[in-house]
C-alpha positions in Angstrom: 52.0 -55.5 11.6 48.3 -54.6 11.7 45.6 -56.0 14.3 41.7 -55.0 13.1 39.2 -54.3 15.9 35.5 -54.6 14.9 32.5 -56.2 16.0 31.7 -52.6 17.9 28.2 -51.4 17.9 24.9 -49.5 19.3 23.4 -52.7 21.8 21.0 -52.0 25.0 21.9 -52.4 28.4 21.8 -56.1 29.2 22.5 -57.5 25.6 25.6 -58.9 24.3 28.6 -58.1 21.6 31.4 -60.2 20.5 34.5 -57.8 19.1 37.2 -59.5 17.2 40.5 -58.8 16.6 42.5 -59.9 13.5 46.1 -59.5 13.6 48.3 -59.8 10.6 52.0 -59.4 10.3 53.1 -61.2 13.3 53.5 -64.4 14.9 50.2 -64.6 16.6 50.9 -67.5 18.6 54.4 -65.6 20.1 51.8 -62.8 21.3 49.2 -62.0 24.1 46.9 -60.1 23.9 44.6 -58.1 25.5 41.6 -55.7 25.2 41.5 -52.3 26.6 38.8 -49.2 26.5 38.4 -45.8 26.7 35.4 -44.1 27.2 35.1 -40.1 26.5 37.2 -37.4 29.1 38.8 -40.8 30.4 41.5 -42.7 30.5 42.0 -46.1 28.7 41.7 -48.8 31.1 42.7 -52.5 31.0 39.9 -55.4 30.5 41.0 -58.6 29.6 43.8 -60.3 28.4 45.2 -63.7 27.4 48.1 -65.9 27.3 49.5 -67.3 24.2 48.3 -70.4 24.7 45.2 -69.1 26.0 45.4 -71.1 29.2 45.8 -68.0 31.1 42.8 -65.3 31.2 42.3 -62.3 33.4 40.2 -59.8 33.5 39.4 -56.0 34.9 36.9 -56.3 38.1 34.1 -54.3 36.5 34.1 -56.9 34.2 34.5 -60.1 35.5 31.7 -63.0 35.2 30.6 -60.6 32.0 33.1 -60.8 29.9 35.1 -63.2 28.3 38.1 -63.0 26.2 39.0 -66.1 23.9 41.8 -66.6 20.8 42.2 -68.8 18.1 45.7 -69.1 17.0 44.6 -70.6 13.4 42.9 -68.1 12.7 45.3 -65.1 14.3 42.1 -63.8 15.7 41.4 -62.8 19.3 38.1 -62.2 20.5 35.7 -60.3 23.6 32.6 -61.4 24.0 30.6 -59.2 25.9 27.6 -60.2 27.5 25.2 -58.5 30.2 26.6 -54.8 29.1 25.8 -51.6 31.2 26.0 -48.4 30.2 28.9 -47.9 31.7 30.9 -50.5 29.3 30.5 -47.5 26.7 34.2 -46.9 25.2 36.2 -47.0 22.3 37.6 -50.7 22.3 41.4 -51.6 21.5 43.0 -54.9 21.0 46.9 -54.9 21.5 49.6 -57.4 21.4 52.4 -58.2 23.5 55.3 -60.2 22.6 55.8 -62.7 25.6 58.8 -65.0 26.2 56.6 -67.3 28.7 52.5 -68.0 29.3 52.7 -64.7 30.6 49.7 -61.5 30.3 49.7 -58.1 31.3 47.3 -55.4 32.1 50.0 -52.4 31.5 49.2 -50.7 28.2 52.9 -50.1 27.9 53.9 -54.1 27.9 51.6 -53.8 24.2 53.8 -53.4 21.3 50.7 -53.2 18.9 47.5 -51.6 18.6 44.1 -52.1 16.8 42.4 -49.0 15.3 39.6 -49.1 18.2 36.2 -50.0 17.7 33.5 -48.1 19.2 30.7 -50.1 21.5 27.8 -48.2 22.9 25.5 -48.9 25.7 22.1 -47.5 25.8 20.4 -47.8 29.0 
C-alpha cells in the first residue's frame, strides 16, 4: 500500500494550493480519508476528512469555509484544496486512509491504517 502526498509548496498568505493524494495498493473506494498536518515543535493535528462515498466531509475549525477536501474514486486520488491560506496553515501535510465498514470519517490519527510521505506547504505572510 502506498498513498503519495504532493502538491506542497512556498505560496503567500491569501493564495491557494491544491495537494493530492494518490493511493495505490488498496481498495480506494473501501477507504476514507483524511488530511492531517504538523507544523514544527507541534503536534499533528486533524483537517479534513472524507467518506468513501464522498458524501460526508468534515473539517478542523481553523479551517473551515477555507478548505475543501474532495476524492475521485476513478482515479484513487484524494485531494485538499487550500484556498485563502495564513501563515499559520504552515505544516508538513499527510494524507491517511482508513478502512471503513459504513459512510463513516474520523478525525483520530489512530483510526488511519495508512500514511502519505507528507508534503510540505509554506505560508509566507
Amino acid at each position: 500500500v502506498q498513498l503519495q502526498a504532493y502538491g506542497g509548496g512556498l505560496v503567500q498568505a491569501g493564495g491557494s494550493l491544491r495537494l493530492s493524494c494518490a493511493a495505490s495498493g488498496l481498495t480506494f473506494s473501501m477507504y476514507s480519508m483524511g488530511w492531517f498536518r504538523q507544523a514544527l515543535g507541534k503536534e499533528r493535528e486533524f483537517v479534513a476528512a472524507i467518506s468513501r462515498t464522498g458524501r460526508s466531509t468534515d473539517y478542523a475549525d481553523s479551517v473551515k469555509g477555507r478548505f475543501t477536501i474532495s476524492r475521485d474514486n476513478a482515479k484513487n486520488t484524494a485531494y485538499l484544496q487550500m484556498n485563502s491560506m495564513k501563515p499559520e496553515d504552515t505544516a508538513v501535510y499527510y494524507c491517511a486512509g482508513a478502512p471503513t465498514r459504513r459512510d463513516g470519517i474520523s478525525q483520530t490519527t489512530g483510526n488511519y491504517n495508512y500514511w502519505g510521505q507528507g508534503t510540505l506547504v509554506t505560508v509566507s505572510s
